[in-house]
Each structure stands twice: as structure tokens, then as C-alpha cells.
DRENSESE-978883 format. One record per residue (C-alpha): residue number from 1; x, y, z. Coordinates in steps of 0.001 Angstrom, whole numbers, plus 500000, padded with zeros to 6 digits. Example, Ala and Ser with C-alpha at 12.3 -4.5 7.8 and 13.67 -1.06 7.14 Angstrom:
! residues 2
1/512300/495500/507800
2/513670/498940/507140
***
This chain:
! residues 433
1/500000/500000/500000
2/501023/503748/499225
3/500452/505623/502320
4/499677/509677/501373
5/498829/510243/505213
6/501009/512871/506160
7/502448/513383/510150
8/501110/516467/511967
9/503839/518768/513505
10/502705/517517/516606
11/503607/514151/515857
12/507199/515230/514068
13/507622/517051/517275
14/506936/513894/519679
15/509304/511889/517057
16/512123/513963/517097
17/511633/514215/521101
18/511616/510330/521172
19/514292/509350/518927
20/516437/512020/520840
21/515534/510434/524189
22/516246/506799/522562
23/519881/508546/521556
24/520863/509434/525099
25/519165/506763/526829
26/520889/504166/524212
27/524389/505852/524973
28/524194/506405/528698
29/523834/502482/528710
30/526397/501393/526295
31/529213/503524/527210
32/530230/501361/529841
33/531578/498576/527149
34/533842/501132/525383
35/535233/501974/528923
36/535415/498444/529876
37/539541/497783/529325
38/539723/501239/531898
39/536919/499798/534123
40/539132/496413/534948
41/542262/498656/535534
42/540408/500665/538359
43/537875/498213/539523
44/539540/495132/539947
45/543262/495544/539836
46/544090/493748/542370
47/542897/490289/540210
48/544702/488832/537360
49/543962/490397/533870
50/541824/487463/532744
51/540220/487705/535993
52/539219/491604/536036
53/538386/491496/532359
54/535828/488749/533200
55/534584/490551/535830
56/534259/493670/534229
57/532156/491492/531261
58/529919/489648/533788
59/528768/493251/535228
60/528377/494425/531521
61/526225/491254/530749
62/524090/491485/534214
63/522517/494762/532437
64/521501/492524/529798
65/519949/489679/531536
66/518138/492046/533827
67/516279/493675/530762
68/513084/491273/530707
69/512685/492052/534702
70/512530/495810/533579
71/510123/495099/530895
72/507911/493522/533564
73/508281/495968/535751
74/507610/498908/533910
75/505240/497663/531131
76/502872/496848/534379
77/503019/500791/535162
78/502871/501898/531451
79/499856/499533/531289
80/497824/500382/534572
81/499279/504419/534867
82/500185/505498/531242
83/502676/505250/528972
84/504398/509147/529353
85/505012/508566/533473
86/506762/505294/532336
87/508842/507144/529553
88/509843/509678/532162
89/511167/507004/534926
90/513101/505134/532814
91/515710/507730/531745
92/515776/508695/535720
93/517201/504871/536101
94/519296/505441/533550
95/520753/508731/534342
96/521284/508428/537806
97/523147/505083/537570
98/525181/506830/534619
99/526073/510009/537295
100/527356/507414/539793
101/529163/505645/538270
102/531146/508856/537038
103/531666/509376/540779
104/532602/506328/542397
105/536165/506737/544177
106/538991/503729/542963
107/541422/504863/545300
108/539298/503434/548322
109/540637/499562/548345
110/536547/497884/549010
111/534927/495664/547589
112/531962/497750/548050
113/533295/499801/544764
114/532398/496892/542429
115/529164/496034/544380
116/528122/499641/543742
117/529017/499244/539931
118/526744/496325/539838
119/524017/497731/541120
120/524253/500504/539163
121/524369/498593/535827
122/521459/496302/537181
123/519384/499970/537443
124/520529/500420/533973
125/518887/497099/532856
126/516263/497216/534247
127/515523/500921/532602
128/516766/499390/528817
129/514081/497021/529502
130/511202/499195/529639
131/512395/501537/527659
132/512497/500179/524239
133/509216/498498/524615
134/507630/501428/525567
135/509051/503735/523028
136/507240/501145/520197
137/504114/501544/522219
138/503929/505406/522829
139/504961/506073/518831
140/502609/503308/517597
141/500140/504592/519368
142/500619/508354/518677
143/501112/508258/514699
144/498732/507165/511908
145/499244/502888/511213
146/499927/504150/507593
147/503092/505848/508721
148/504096/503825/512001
149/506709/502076/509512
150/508869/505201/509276
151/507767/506207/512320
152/509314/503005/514413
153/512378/503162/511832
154/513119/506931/513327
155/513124/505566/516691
156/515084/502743/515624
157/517874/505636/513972
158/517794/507520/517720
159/519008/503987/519230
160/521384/503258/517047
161/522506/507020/516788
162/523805/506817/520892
163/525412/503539/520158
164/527680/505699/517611
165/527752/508788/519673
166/529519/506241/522855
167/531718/505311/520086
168/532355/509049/519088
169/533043/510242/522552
170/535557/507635/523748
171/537115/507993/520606
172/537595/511781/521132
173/538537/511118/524702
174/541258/508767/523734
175/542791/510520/521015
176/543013/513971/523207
177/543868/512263/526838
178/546950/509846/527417
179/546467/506533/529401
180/547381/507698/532424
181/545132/510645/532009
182/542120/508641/531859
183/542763/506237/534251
184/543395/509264/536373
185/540297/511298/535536
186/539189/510913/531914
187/536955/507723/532333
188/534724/509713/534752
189/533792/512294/531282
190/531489/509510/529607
191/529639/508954/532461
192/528964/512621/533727
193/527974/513478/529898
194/525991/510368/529739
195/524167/511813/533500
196/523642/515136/531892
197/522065/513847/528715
198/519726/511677/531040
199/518394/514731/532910
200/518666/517025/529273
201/516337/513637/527988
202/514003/514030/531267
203/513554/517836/530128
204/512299/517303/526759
205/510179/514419/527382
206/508551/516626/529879
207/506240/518128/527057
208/505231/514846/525423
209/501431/513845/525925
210/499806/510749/526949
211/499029/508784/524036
212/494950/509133/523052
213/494581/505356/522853
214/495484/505146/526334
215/493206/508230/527920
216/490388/506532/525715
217/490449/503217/528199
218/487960/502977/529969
219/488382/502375/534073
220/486957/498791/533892
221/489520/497751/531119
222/492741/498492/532861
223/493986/494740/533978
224/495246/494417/537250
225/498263/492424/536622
226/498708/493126/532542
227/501139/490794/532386
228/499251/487513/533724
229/496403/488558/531344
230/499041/488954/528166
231/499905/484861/529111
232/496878/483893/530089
233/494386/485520/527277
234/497592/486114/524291
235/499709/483341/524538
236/499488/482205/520721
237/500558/486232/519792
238/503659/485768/522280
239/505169/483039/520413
240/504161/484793/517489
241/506029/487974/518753
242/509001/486330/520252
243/509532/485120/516832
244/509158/488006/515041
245/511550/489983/516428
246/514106/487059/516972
247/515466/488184/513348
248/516369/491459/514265
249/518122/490217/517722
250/519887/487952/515819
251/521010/489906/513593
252/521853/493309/515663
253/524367/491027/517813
254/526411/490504/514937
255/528266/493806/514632
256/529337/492320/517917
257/530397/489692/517263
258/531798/489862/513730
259/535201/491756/514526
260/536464/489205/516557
261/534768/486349/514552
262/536497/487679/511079
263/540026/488001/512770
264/539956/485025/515210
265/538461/482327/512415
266/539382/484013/508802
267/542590/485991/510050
268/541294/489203/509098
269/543225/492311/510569
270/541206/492821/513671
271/541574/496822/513425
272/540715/497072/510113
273/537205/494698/510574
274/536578/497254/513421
275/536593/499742/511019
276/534342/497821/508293
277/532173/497043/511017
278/531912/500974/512327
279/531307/502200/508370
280/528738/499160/508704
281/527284/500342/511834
282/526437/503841/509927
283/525099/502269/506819
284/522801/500253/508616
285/521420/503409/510452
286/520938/505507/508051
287/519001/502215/505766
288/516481/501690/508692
289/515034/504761/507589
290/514521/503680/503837
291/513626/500335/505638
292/510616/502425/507099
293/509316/503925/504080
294/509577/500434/502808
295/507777/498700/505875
296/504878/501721/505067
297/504766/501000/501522
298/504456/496987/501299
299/503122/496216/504532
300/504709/495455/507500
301/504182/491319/507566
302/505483/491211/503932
303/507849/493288/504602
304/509394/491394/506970
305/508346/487849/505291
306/510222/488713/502032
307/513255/489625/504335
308/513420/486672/506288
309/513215/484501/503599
310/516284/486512/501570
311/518115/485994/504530
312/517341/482697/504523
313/518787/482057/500704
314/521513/484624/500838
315/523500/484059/504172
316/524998/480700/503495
317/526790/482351/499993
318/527210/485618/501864
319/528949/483653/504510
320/531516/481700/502132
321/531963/485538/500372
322/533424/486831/503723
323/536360/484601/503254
324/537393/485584/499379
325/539236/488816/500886
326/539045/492266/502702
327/536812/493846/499275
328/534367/490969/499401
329/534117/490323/502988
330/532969/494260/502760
331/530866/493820/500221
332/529145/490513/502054
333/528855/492902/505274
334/526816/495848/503739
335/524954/493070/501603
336/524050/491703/505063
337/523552/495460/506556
338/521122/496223/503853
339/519112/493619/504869
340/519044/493696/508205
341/518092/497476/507878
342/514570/496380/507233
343/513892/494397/509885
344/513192/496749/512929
345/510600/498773/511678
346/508768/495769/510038
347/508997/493694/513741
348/508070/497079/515778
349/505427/497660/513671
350/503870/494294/513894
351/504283/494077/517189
352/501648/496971/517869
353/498897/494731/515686
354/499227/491754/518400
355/497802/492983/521444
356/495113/495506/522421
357/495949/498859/524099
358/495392/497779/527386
359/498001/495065/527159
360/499953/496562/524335
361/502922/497926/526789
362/503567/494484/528257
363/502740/492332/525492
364/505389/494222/523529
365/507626/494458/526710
366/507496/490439/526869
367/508555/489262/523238
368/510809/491976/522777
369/512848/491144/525831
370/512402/487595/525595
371/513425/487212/521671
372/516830/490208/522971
373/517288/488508/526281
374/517667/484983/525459
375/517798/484594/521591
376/519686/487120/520536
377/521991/487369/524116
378/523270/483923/523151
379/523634/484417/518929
380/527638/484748/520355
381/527974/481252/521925
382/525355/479574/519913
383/527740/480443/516758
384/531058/479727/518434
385/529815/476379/519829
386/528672/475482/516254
387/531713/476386/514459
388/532956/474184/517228
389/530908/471068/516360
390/530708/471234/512604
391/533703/472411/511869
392/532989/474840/509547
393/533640/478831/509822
394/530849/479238/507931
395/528319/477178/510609
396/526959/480733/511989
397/524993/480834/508833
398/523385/477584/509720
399/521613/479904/512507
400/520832/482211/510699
401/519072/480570/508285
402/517219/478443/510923
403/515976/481863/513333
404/514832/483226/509381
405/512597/480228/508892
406/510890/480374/512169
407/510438/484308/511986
408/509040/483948/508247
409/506875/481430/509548
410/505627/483342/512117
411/504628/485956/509846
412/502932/483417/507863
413/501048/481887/510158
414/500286/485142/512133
415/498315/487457/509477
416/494635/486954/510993
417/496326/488386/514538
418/496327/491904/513196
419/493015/493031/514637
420/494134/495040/517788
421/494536/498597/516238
422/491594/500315/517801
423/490111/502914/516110
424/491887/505470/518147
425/493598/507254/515406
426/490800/509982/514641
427/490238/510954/518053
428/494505/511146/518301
429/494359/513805/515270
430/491366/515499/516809
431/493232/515826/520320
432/496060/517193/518942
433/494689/519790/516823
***
């Protein structure tokens, strides 16, 4: 379908204000990885370096496997209290955390220092957990369904966009400070910033409004416990949604993985695969956005349908490709990046169709942190142990191929679920005129 609806100012305002909070949010939560060889220096010297660079991983991963106890947690509020009180307590969990760990002494000899750092990155979890979730909700819900493609995608490019501002900033930081500089001071400047942009984020989100397919509920159809209902009443559109987005979680961990992946199995230089994979990194950002005027155009199940199963076909050659040298290893990773571009707004999208409004927060909240949490969490081992087994350098394709299949199933399977957008959309344009 052609969509010719175009976005009020209001809702390019509440956009832009979104995909800006998604950008420092996204940052204040990653920076700690690009800090991470300081962090094991200051934290945990006194261990050995494999030690204190496991440590300093396990910390980094807790904020991960926290992320579906955030989505509980907060998709409950967003569900019985709104959607714009949620928004706003989720980059206070981030910021704060982000502030303290700025300030947290290393000269004091305790382990209390890297109890402190847990907790803090277990906050930080917990807000990444509601936060995504509830971003998809509040701009699904705000914009018309005709648009909600390029809509999602521009909340997609704010996420992404703080992952490459981290990278900017320690890269400035590095290149102006020495070592001993930031070990003395300069590992503190991330954090701060990333505080600052937390409480610049809590500002601006200030003036966003609760969505209109929220204030329409009705008293009587708030659940008490969303979340039991979603399992109880929804189960069939969980599975659905868990596999759904399990394409995009595979495929986002990748430009994690495929630095070390390239130079450890296909002796790639590792420096120069970090830089394919940061000129990657930007292509695919800047591609979500076509993805979304795509995702608008086609539809959002075929969208995604047509993607998994070109995945499915092209990642075994596109696999044996990385290996024929640095040019067509490059040209296998933006083949790849193309194509993974249109998966987020397709996924987002759909997963606003599965459950009603009263349920939409946690229903999205479950598969999205479910199919991140678990699925894509383990893409790393699950390709390293089957490169193990098989053999084959290649055998991460085998994964990729399988994950397509189920998610282009799933959108198969799961066109008659499309029946929860509520009629909401008029009385949205109305309000905000």
C-alpha cells in the first residue's frame, strides 16, 4: 500500500523528542563497554587480567539479563498508569546510575566499589528494559498505522545514533587524553555526559502527551496484573512475537560479534574489521530509515516475510563471500547490513497489531525482551559452539538461516492476529489539533 497520510507537527515534534531520548538513553547504557579495558584497571586491579576482564564482562552482561525484569516491571506501570510517566522514569534509572558511576572513588581499596558498579548497571537494565518496549508503544500509538513504519524506523535511527555517539566520545577522549590521564580522571567524562544527557532527555520528554489510545480506556479495562492477562488471554501472539523479532536480535548482535569472529576464524586484521564494522554500523542506520518507508509502503508482515526469507537464501553464499578477501568480505557485510536494515521497523510495527491497548505495553515488553534477552543474548555462543561442532567457519549461517525460517513462519502463520489497532487514530488527530 502507498500511504499519502502525512504526520502532523505535533507528531514530528513527539518523534524527534523520542528518537532524541532513545539517543541518550541508548548511549548512557552502552558507554560502559567502550570503557570496559579502563573499568578492569580501576575496579579490579588487584585480580589477574583474565580475571578483572571477566569481571568487568559479567557486570556488563548482568545489564543485559536484567532487561526482561525491567520490561515487567515497567510495562505493568505503562499499562495500569500510562505510557508518558513510564517514559519519564526510565531515563531517571538510567541517568542516575550513569552520574554514579562517574563518581565512584577507585582509590578506596573495598569491595563495596564493584558492588556499587553492579548495582548501578542492574538499574541500567532494568531501565533498557522498559524503555524500548515502551518507546514502540507510545509512537505506535501516537502516529497514523499508515506511517508507524517510518515512524518506528526513526526511533530505531535515535538507538542506534547513541550507540555511535559512545563510540564518538571515547574515541575523542582517547585521542586527546593519554592513558594515564584517563585512568586518572578521563573515564569519569562519559559517564557525567551520559548523566547530563539523562536529565537534558528528562527535560524534553517533559512536554510529550499521553498517548489518546490510552486516555480513551475505559476504568473497567485496565487489567490488574497486565502481564498475567498477556499469558493467560495472548499466549498464541507471544510466540508469534518472540519470533518476530528474533530476526532482528539475531542479527543486531552481529556487529558484535563479527570483529572478533572475522580476525579470530578468517585471520582478518582485527583493526581494520573494526573499522568495516563501524562504516557498517552507519550504513545500517541511516538504511532503517529507507527500511521504514519500505515497511509503510508493502506492509509490514510482507515486509518482513520477504526479508526473512532473503536471509534465509543469501546468508549461506554471503557467509563463504566473507572469506574471498578484505573487498568481498565488505561487500558481504553491507549486503548483510542492507538487509538487516529492514527488519526493525517491520517487527516494531507488527508488534503493535498483536495485542490491544490495554496490554499493548507488556505484550510488547514480553517478546521483545524475551526474543533480545535469550535469543539474541546467546547468537555469540550459539555460533562459536557450532563452528565448534561442525567444523565449519561458515556454521553461523546455519543459525541464521534456521531463526529466518521460524520468523518467516511466524509471519505466515500470524496474518489473521492483526486486529488490535483500535480505532483510536481519529480521536489522536482530533486531540492534537
Amino acid at each position: 500500500m502507498t500511504s499519502k497520510i502525512a504526520l502532523t507537527n505535533n507528531q514530528k515534534r513527539l518523534l524527534f523528542l523520542s528518537s532524541l531520548g532513545g539517543v541518550l538513553e541508548y548511549y548512557d547504557f552502552i558507554i560502559y563497554i567502550f570503557l570496559a579495558p579502563y573499568i578492569e584497571k580501576l575496579f579490579f586491579a588487584d585480580n589477574t587480567t583474565y580475571i578483572a576482564t571477566l569481571k568487568t564482562l559479567a557486570i556488563f552482561s548482568v545489564g543485559y539479563l536484567i532487561r526482561p525484569l525491567g520490561g515487567i516491571f515497567f510495562s505493568h506501570l505503562g499499562d495500569r498508569h500510562g505510557r508518558k510517566v513510564v517514559f519519564l522514569m526510565t531515563v531517571l534509572f538510567m541517568a542516575i546510575p550513569s552520574f554514579g558511576i562517574g563518581l565512584l572513588p577507585t582509590t578506596i581499596n573495598t569491595t563495596m566499589m564493584p558492588i556499587l558498579l553492579l548495582l548501578f548497571r542492574i538499574m541500567q537494565g532494568l531501565a533498557l528494559g522498559g524503555e524500548i518496549p515502551a518507546s514502540i508503544t507510545f509512537v505506535a500509538e501516537h502516529v497514523p498505522r499508515e506511517r508507524r513504519g517510518l515512524a518506528i524506523s526513526i526511533l530505531f535511527f535515535g538507538i542506534n545514533a547513541g550507540l555511535m555517539l559512545g563510540s564518538l566520545i571515547t574515541t575523542i577522549m582517547s585521542a586527546i587524553l593519554s592513558e594515564q590521564q584517563i585512568l586518572a580522571y578521563g573515564w569519569r567524562i562519559p559517564f557525567i555526559l551520559g548523566g547530563c544527557f539523562g536529565f537534558i532527555s528528562i527535560y524534553l520528554r517533559r512536554y510529550l502527551h499521553e498517548t489518546a489510545a490510552f486516555k480513551a480506556l475505559k476504568k473497567d479495562e485496565l487489567q490488574r496484573v497486565p502481564m498475567l492477562t498477556v499469558f493467560r488471554d495472548y499466549f498464541a501472539n507471544v510466540l508469534q512475537g518472540v519470533l518476530i523479532v528474533s530476526l532482528g536480535a539475531v542479527t543486531v548482535f552481529f556487529y558484535l560479534y563479527w570483529p572478533q569472529y572475522l580476525h579470530q576464524h578468517m585471520n582478518y586484521d582485527l583493526p581494520a574489521m573494526m573499522r568495516l564494522n563501524t562504516a557498517a554500523t552507519l550504513v545500517l542506520n541511516f538504511m532503517i530509515l529507507a527500511g521504514g518507508l519500505l515497511t509503510d509502503h508493502f506492509g509490514f508482515r510482507k515486509m518482513l516475510f520477504v526479508t526473512a526469507v532473503t536471509l534465509g537464501i543469501s546468508s549461506y553464499p554471503l557467509f563463504l563471500l566473507l572469506q574471498a578477501g578484505v573487498f568481498w568480505a565488505a561487500v558481504s557485510y553491507m549486503t548483510f547490513t542492507i538487509l538487516f536494515a529492514c527488519i526493525p521497523s517491520a517487527y516494531g510495527s507488527i508488534l503493535a497489531d498483536l495485542f490491544p491497548t490495554s496490554l499493548r505495553y507488556s505484550g510488547i515488553a514480553i517478546c521483545y525482551n524475551i526474543a533480545y534477552g535469550f535469543i539474541g543474548g546467546l547468537s555469540p555462543v550459539i555460533c562459536t559452539l557450532a563452528i565448534q561442532l561442525t567444523g565449519s567457519v561458515v556454521a553461523p549461517a546455519y543459525y541464521v538461516i534456521l531463526i529466518a525460517a521460524l520468523t518467516a513462519s511466524a509471519c505466515f502463520l500470524g496474518r489473521k492476529t492483526e486486529k488490535h489497532t483500535e480505532p483510536t487514530l481519529e480521536f489522536s488527530a482530533q486531540l492534537e489539533r
